[in-house]
RORO-412895 format. One record per residue (C-alpha): residue in one letter; z, y, x; residue number from 1. Coordinates in pm, whole numbers, plus 50000, padded with zeros to 5 digits. Layout:
# residues N
ZAMI   res      up   north    east     n
ZAMI     a       Z       Y       X   NUM
...
END
This chain:
# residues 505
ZAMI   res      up   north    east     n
ZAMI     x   63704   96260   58312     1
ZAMI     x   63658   96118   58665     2
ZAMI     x   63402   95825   58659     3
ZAMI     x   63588   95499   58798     4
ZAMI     x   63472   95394   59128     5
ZAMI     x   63284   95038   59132     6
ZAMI     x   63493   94979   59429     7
ZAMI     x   63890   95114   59520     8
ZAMI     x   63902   95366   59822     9
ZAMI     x   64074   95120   60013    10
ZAMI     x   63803   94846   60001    11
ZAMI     x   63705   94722   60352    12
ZAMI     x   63379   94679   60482    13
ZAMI     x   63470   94239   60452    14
ZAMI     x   63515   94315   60073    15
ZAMI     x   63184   94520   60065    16
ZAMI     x   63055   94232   60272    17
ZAMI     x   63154   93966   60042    18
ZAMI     x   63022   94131   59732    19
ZAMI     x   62681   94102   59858    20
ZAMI     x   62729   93808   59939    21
ZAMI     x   62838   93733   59595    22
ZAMI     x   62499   93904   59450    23
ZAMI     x   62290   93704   59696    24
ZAMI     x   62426   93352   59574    25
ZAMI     x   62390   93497   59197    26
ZAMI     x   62035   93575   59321    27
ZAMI     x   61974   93226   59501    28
ZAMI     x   62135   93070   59154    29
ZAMI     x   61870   93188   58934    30
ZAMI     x   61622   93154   59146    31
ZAMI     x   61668   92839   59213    32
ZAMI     x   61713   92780   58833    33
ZAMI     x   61355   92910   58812    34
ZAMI     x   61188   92717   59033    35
ZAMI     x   60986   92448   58943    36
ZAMI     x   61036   92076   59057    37
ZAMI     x   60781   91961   59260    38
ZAMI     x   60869   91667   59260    39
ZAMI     x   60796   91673   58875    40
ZAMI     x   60490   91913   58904    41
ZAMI     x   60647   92138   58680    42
ZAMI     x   60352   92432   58562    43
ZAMI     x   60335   92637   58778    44
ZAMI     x   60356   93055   58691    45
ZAMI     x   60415   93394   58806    46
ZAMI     x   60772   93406   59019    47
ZAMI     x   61031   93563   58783    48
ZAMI     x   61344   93789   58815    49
ZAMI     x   61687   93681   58775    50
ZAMI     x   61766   93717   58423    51
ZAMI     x   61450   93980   58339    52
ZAMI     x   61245   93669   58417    53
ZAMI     x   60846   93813   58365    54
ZAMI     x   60890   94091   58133    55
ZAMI     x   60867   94359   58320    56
ZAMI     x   60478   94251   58407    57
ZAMI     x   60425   94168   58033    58
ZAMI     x   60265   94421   57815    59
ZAMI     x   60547   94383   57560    60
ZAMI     x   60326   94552   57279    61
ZAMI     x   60053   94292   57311    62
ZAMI     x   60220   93981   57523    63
ZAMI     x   59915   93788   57407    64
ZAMI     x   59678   93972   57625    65
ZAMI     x   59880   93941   57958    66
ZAMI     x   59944   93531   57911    67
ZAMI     x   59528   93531   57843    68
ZAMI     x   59512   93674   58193    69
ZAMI     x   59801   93463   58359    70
ZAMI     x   59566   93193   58213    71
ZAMI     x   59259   93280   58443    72
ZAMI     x   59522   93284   58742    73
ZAMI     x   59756   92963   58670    74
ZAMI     x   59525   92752   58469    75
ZAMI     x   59562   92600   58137    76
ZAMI     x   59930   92486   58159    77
ZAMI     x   60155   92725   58279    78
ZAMI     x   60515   92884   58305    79
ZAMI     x   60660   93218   58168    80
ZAMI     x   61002   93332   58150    81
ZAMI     x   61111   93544   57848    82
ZAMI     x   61412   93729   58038    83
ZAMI     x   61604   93393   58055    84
ZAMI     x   61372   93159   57812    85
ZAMI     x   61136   92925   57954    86
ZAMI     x   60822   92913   57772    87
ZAMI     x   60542   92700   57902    88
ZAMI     x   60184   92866   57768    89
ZAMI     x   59885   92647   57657    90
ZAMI     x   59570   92802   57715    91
ZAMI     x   59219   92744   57612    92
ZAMI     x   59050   92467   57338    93
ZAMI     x   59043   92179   57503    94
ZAMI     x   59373   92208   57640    95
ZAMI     x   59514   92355   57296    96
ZAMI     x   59382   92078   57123    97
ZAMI     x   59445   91809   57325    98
ZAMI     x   59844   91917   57258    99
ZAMI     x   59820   91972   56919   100
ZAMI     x   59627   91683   56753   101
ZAMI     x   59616   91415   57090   102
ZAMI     x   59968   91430   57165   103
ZAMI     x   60073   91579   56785   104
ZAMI     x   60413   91393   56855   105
ZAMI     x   60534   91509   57168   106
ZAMI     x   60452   91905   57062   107
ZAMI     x   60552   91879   56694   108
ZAMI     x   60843   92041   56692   109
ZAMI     x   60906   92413   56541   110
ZAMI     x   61107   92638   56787   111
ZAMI     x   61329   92931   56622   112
ZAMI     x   61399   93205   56758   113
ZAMI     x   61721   93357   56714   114
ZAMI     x   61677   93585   56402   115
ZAMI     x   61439   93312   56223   116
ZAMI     x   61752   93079   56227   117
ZAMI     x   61993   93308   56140   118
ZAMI     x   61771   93370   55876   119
ZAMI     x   61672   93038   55776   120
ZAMI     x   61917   92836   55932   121
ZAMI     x   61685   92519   55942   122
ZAMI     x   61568   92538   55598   123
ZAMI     x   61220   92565   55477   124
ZAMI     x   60846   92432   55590   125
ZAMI     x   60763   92693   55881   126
ZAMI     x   61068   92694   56100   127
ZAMI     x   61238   92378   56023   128
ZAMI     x   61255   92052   56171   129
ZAMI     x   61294   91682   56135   130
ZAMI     x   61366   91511   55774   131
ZAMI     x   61398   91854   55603   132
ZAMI     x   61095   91968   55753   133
ZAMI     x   60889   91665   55663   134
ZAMI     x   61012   91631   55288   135
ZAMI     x   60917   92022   55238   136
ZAMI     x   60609   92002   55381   137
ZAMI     x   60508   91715   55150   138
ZAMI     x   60662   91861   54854   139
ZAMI     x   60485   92169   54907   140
ZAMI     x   60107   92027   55006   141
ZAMI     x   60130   91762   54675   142
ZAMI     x   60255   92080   54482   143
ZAMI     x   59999   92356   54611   144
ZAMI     x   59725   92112   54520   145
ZAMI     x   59904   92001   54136   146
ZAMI     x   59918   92370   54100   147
ZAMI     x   59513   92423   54189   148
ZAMI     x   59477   92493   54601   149
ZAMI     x   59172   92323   54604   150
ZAMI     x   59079   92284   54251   151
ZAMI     x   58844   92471   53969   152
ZAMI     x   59170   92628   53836   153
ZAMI     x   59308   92820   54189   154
ZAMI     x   58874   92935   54193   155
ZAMI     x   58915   93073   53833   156
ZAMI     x   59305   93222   53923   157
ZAMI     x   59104   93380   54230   158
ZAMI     x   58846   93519   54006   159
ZAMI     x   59029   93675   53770   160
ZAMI     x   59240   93860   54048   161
ZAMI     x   58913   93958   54178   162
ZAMI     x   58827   94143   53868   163
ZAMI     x   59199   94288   53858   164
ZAMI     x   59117   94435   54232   165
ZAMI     x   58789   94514   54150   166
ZAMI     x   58873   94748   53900   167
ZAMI     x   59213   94919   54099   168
ZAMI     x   58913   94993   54348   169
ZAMI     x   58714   95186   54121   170
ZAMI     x   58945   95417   53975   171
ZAMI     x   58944   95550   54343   172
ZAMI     x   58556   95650   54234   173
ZAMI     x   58464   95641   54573   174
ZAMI     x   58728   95828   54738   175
ZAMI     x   58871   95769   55060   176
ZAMI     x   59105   95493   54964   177
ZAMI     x   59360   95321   55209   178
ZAMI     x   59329   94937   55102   179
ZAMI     x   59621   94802   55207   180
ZAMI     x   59856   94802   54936   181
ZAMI     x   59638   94683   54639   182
ZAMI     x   59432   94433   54857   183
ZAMI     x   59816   94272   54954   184
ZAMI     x   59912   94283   54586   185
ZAMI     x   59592   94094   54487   186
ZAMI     x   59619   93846   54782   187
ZAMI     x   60006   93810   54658   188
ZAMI     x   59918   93772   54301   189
ZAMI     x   59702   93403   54398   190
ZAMI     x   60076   93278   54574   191
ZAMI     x   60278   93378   54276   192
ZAMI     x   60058   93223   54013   193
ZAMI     x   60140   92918   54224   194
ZAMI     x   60470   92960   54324   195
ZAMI     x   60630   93137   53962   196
ZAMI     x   60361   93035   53754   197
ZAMI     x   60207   93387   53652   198
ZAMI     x   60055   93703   53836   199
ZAMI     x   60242   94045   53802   200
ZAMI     x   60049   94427   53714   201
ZAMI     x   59978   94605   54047   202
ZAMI     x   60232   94908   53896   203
ZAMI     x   60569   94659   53837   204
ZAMI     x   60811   94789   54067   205
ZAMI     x   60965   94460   54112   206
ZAMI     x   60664   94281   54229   207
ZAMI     x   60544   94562   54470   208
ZAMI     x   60930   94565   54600   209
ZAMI     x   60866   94239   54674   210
ZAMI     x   60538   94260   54839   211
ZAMI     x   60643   94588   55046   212
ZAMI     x   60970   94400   55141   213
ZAMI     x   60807   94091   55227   214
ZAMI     x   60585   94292   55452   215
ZAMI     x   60865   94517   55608   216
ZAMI     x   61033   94181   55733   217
ZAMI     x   60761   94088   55904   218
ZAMI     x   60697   94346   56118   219
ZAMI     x   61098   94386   56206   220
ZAMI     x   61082   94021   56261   221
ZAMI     x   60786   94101   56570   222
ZAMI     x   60932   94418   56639   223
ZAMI     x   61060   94504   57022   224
ZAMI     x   61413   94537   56934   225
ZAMI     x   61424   94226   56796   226
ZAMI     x   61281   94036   57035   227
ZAMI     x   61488   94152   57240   228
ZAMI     x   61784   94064   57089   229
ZAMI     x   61603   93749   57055   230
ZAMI     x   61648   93710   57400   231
ZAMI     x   61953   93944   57469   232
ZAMI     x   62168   93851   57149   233
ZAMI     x   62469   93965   57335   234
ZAMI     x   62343   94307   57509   235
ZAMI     x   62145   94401   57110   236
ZAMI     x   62357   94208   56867   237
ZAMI     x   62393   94564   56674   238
ZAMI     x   62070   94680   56718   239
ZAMI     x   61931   94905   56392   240
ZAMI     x   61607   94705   56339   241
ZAMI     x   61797   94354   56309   242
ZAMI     x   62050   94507   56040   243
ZAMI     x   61702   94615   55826   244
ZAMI     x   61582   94314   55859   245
ZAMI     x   61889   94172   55714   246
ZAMI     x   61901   94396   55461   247
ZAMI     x   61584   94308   55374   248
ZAMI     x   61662   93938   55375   249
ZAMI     x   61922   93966   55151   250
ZAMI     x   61740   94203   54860   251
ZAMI     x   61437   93976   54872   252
ZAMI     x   61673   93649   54841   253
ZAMI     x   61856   93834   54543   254
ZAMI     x   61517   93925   54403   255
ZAMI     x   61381   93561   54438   256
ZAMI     x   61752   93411   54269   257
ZAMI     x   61656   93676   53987   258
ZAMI     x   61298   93516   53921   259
ZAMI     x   61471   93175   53947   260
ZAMI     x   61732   93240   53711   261
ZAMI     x   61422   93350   53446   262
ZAMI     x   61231   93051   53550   263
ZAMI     x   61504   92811   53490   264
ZAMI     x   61620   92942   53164   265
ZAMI     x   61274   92877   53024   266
ZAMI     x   61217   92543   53183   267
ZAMI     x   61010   92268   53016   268
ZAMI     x   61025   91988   53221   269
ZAMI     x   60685   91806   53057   270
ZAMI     x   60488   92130   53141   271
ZAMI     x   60549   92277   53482   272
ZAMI     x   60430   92610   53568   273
ZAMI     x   60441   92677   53946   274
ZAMI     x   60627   92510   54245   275
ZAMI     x   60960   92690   54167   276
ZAMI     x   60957   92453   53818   277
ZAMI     x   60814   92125   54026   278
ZAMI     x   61123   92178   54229   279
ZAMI     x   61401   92234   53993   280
ZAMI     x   61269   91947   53827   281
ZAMI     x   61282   91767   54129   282
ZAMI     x   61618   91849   54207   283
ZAMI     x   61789   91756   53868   284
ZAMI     x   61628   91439   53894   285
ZAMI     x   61758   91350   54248   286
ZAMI     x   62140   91451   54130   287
ZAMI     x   62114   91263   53783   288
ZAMI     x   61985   90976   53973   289
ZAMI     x   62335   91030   54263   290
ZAMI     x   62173   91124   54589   291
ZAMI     x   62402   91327   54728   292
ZAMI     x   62258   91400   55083   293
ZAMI     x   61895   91565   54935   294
ZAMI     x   61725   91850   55051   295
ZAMI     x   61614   91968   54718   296
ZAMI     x   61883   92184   54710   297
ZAMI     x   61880   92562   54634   298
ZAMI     x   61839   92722   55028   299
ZAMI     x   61521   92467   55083   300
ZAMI     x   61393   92655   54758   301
ZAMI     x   61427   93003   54882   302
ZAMI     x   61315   92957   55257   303
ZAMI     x   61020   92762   55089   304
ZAMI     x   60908   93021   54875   305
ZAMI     x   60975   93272   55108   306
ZAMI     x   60825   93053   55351   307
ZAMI     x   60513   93025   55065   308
ZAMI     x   60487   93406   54983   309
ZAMI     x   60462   93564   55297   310
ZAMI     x   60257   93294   55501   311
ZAMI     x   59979   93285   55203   312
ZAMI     x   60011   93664   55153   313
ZAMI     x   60011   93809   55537   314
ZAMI     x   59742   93625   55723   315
ZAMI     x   59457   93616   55417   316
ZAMI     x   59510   94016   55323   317
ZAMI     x   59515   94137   55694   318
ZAMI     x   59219   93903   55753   319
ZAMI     x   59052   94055   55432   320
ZAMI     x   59148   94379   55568   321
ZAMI     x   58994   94281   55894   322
ZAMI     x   58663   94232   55741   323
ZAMI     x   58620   94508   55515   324
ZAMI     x   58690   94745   55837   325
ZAMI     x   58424   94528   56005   326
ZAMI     x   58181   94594   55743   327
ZAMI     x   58254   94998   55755   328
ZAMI     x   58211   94945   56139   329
ZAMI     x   57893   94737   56112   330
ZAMI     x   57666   94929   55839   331
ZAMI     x   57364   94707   55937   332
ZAMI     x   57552   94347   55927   333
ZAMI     x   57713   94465   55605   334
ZAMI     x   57357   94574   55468   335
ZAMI     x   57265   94177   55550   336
ZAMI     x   57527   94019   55327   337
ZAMI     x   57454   94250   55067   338
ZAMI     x   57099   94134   55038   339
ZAMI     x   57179   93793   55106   340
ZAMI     x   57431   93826   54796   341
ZAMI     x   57154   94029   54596   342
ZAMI     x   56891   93790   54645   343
ZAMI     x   57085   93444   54620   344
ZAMI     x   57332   93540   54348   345
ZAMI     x   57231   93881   54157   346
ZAMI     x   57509   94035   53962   347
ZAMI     x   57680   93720   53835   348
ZAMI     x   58039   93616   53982   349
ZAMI     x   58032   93464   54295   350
ZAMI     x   58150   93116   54289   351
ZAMI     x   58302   92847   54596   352
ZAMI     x   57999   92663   54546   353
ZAMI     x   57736   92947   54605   354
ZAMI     x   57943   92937   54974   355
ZAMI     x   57688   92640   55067   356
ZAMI     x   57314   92876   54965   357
ZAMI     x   57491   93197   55165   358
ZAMI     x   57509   93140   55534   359
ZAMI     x   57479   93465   55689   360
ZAMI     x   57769   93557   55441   361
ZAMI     x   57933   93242   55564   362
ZAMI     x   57887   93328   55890   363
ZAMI     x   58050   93664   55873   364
ZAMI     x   58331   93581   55703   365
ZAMI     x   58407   93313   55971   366
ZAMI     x   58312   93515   56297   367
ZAMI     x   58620   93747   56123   368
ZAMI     x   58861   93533   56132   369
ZAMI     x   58775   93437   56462   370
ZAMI     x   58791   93765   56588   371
ZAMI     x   59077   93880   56374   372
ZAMI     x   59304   93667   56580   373
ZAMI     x   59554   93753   56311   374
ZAMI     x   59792   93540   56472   375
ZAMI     x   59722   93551   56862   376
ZAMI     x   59997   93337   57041   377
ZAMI     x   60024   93069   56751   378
ZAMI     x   60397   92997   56632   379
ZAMI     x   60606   92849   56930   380
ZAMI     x   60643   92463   56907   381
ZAMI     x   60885   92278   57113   382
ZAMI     x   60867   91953   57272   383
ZAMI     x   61027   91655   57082   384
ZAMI     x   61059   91441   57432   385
ZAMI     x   60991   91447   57796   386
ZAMI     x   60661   91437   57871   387
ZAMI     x   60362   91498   58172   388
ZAMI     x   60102   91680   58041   389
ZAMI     x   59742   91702   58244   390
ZAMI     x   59979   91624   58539   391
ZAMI     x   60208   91862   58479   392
ZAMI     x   60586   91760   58344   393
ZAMI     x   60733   91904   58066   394
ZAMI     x   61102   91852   57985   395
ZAMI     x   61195   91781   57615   396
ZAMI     x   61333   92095   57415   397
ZAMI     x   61088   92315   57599   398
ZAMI     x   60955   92620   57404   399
ZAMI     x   60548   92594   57408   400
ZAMI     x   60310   92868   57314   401
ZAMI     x   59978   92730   57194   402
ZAMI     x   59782   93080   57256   403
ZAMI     x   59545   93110   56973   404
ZAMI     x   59368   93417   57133   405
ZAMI     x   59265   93155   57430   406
ZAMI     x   59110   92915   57172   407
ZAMI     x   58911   93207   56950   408
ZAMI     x   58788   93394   57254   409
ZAMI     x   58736   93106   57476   410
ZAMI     x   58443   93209   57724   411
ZAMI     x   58363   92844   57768   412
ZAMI     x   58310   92809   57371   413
ZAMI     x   58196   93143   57229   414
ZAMI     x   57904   93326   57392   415
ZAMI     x   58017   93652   57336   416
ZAMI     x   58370   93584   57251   417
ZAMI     x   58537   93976   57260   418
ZAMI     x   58232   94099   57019   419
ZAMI     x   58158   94041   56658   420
ZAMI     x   57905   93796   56666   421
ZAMI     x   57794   93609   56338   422
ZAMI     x   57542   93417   56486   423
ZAMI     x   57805   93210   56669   424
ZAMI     x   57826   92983   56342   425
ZAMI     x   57434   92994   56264   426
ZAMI     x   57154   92730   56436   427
ZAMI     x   56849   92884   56506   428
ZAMI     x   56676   92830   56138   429
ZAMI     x   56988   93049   55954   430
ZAMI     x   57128   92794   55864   431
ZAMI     x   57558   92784   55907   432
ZAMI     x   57720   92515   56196   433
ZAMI     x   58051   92461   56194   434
ZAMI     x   58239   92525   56551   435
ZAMI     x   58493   92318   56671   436
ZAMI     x   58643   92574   56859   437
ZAMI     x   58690   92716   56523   438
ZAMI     x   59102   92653   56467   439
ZAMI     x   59261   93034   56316   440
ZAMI     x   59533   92800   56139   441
ZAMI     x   59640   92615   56400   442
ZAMI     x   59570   92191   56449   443
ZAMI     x   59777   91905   56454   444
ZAMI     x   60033   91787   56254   445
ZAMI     x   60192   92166   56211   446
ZAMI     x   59863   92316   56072   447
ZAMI     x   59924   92575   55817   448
ZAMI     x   59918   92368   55474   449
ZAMI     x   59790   92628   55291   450
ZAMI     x   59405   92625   55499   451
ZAMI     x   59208   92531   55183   452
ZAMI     x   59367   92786   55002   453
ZAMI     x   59286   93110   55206   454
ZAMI     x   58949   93003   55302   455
ZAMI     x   58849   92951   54918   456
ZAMI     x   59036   93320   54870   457
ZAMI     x   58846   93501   55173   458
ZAMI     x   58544   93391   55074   459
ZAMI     x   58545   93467   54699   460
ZAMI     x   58706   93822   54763   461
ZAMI     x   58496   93929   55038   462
ZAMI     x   58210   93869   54815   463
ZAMI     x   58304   94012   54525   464
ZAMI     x   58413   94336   54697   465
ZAMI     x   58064   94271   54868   466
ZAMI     x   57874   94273   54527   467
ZAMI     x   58052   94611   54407   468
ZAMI     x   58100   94830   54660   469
ZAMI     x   57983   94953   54997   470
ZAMI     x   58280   95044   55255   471
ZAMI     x   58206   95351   55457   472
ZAMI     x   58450   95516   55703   473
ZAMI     x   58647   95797   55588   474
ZAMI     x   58446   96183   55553   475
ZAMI     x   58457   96307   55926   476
ZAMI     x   58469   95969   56125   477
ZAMI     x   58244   95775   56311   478
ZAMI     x   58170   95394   56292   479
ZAMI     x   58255   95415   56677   480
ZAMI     x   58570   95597   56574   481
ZAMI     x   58714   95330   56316   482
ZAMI     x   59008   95156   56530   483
ZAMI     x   59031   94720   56547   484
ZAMI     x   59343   94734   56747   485
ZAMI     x   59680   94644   56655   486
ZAMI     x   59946   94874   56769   487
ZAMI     x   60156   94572   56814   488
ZAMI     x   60284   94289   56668   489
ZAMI     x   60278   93878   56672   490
ZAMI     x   60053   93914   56298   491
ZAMI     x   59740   94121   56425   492
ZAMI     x   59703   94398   56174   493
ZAMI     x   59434   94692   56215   494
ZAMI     x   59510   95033   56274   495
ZAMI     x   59258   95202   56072   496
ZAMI     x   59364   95151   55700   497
ZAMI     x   59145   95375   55530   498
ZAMI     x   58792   95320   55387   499
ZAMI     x   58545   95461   55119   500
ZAMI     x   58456   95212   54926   501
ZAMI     x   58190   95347   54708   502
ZAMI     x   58054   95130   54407   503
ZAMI     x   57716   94979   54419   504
ZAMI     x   57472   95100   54151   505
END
């Protein structure tokens, strides 16, 4: 078959003349479009293409680390176009915070991206917005904390899940072991003793369906095909990663009605046993009592739980993950918090108020989070009005990256901010300071709600793991060898999965 010609044989050279000049006013059009008012001191930012905007001098497997260097060139405020998205980047602590908690307001709102809204379509606590948004978020802060986030009985839950982990661990006997999938089950097992009211067996096919699905979605969800259909819906709308991922929606929806369904058969409304039964309860007694435009309905439920499962699950086991790897990479530091642990505690359990009498531990387990960066360009917010910002105007609707990454390896706040460094949260004596540069879950008024929670986790399985075994690299590999990096993602996750973890005598 003959390939059609772009233009017919007969074309003269004023046609060919006035297509140009067709491309140069599409050219002039979005360029124009991209250009910042200066009358309104717009942030300023690398020049885009038409349509491409910046991508093409992105590193699209780790955008995080080319905004931290547009940062050094543009300042602290500045403008990046995601093909045709304007994103305005916010970059360093002071700056960060100053957004975040000073002008909470004006930079509270959630921005979704395409495939979160088809997803969630404005229901839920992490990508929703306005009323709905404010109603969950309550519901689900008074609820975590009824159901123990805080509290003696979330410590003991924690505990006890410990001990289940624990002993998954040692039937390895000291094997080469890759942690991932019981370390997520026991980090999931904490959220659904909250959420459903019990914990499921690390070998029940529906629970580690669940967990494995939940998982999955997440790293479609920051996958390059999808973000670029994110961008492109109408070049990628069939792309193969964005029908997985609504596969994936739908079977852990179906498996979440299933769970209901048991849930709400067995339903004592005097004795509660998770948020699932808080908010069923809830929601009978807003239609007995005839409100008709609530948003206890059943879709809040699901995007909250969902919303619930994988926040609380993702970040805390990835960070755990983080830190055993640390250890394995760091024989010497881990040698510390094993002696500080032997000598302050012995062999009993490890409890949240030993966390006070252990600050080296302390210390580690913070300067891994910090360098974790598990989540390096934040969420995006959006602006909720017009508004100048350190001089610089930003209009209202406006997607805004709070980079994380800026805050947690801020050179003007960290002395040796790429490097794992636990003195940067001990005073000269030993003893533990608190940083305030120190903000892995966000600020303001869309910090993650479940803070308490995963710090009282990290520190109560790190040390128990701590007290029973000693992680080693695999036979054959190096601590030089064993690999931090994330092969990409918006969740940082670490490449090298497997460990030894050999029990202590």
């Amino acid at each position: 078959m003959e390939m059609l010609d772009l233009f017919p044989q007969t074309s003269s050279s004023f046609s060919l003349l006035g297509t140009l000049m067709i491309l140069l006013l599409v050219y002039l059009i979005f360029t124009f479009s991209f250009t910042s008012n200066e009358d309104r001191k717009e942030p300023p930012g690398p020049r885009p293409l038409p349509l491409l905007g910046n991508l093409l001098q992105l590193d699209l497997r780790r955008p995080y680390n080319t905004l931290l260097r547009f940062s050094k060139k543009y300042g602290s405020v500045f403008t990046v176009y995601l093909g045709p998205k304007k994103v305005v980047v916010l970059a360093g602590y002071k700056t960060v915070k100053e957004a975040l908690v000073n002008y909470a307001e004006e930079f509270g709102e959630r921005d979704q991206t395409l495939i979160m809204h088809e997803s969630n379509q404005g229901h839920g606590i992490i990508w929703s917005n306005g009323d709905s948004w404010k109603e969950m978020r309550c519901f689900a802060l008074t609820n975590l904390r009824d159901f123990g986030m805080g509290k003696k009985a979330c410590e003991d839950k924690i505990i006890e899940e410990c001990e289940h982990l624990t002993e998954a661990l040692r039937k390895f006997k000291g094997e080469t072991v890759d942690i991932t999938q019981p370390i997520h089950c026991a980090v999931s097992n904490i959220i659904c003793s909250i959420v459903y009211g019990s914990r499921f067996e690390y070998n029940d096919p529906e629970f580690t369906s669940l967990v494995n699905q939940v998982s999955r979605r997440l790293q479609l969800m920051v996958s390059p095909s999808v973000q670029t259909y994110n961008l492109f819906p109408w070049l990628c709308k069939w792309i193969t990663n964005r029908k997985e991922f609504q596969n994936i929606d739908a079977a852990i929806r179906k498996q979440n009605l299933k769970l209901f369904r048991r849930l709400e058969e067995t339903l004592n409304p005097q004795m509660c046993r998770g948020f699932v039964d808080a908010f069923l309860v809830h929601e009978k007694n807003q239609e007995e009592s005839g409100i008709t435009n609530s948003h206890f309905h059943s879709e809040n439920l699901l995007k909250s739980v969902n919303n619930l499962f994988s926040a609380g699950t993702e970040t805390t086991a990835k960070t755990l993950r983080f830190g055993l790897l640390l250890m394995a990479k760091n024989p010497k530091i881990q040698d510390q918090v094993q002696e500080e642990l032997s000598r302050v505690i012995g062999r009993r359990q490890v409890q949240v108020e030993d966390r006070k009498n252990l600050p080296f531990t302390n210390a580690v387990i913070h300067e891994t989070q910090r360098l974790a960066n598990i989540v390096p360009q934040g969420l995006p917010h959006k602006t909720a009005k017009d508004i100048t910002f350190q001089g610089h105007f930003i209009k209202k609707g406006t997607t805004v990256y709070p980079l994380l990454m800026s805050v947690l390896f801020d050179e003007s706040e960290w002395e040796r901010p790429h490097s794992f460094h636990p003195a940067h949260f001990l005073d000269k004596d030993g003893k533990f300071v608190k940083r305030e540069a120190f903000i892995p879950f966000s600020a303001g008024r869309r910090i993650c709600p479940g803070e308490g929670l995963a710090r009282m986790e990290l520190f109560i399985f790190f040390t128990s793991l701590l007290q029973h075994f000693r992680f080693t690299p695999p036979p054959g590999v190096s601590e030089d060898e064993l690999d931090l990096t994330s092969p990409v993602g918006f969740t940082l996750n670490p490449v090298s999965p497997e460990h030894s973890a050999v029990p202590c005598m």
